[in-house]
N, C-alpha and C positions, 0 to 999 in steps of 0.2 A: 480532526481525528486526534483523539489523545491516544500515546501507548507508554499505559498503567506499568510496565514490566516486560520483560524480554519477550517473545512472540505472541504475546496477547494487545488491543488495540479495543478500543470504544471512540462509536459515533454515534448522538443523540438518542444517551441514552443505552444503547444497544454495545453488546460487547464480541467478539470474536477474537480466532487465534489466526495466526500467516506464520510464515517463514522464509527466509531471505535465502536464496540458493546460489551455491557460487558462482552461476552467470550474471549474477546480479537481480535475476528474476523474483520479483515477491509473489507468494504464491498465497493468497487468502484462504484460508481452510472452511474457515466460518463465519458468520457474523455479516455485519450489512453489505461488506465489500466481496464478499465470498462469487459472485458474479464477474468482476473485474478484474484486469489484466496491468498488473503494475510492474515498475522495472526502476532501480535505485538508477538515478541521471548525475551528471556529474554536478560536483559540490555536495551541501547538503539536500539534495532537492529529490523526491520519486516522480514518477510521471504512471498515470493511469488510463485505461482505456475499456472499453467494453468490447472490442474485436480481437484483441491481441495484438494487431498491427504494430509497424511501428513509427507509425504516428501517437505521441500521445496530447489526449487534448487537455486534461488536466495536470497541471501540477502543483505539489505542498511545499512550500517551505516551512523549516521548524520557526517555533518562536522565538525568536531573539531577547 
């Protein structure tokens, strides 16, 4: 996941917007992640999930 500029994000190709809410909650508007349940974890990292639980099974870290 590249993100091009402040709430917008592209993956393979594909582009949408989210927004980071101050529980930490990412909230996907649109675009390929628009499905999924992300949440900022601590450091630099998110965690993603398809249930919303809070279990997350995915996570990004930026590129270094």
């Amino acid at each position: 996941m590249k993100i091009p500029a402040p709430g917008s994000y592209e993956r393979g190709g594909k582009s949408g917007k989210y927004r980071v809410e101050p529980s930490r909650k990412i909230v996907f508007e649109s675009g390929p992640f628009a499905e999924y349940h992300a949440k900022l974890l601590q450091g630099p990292k998110i965690g993603m999930n398809l249930n919303g639980g809070n279990f997350y099974n995915m996570t990004c870290d930026p590129k270094r």
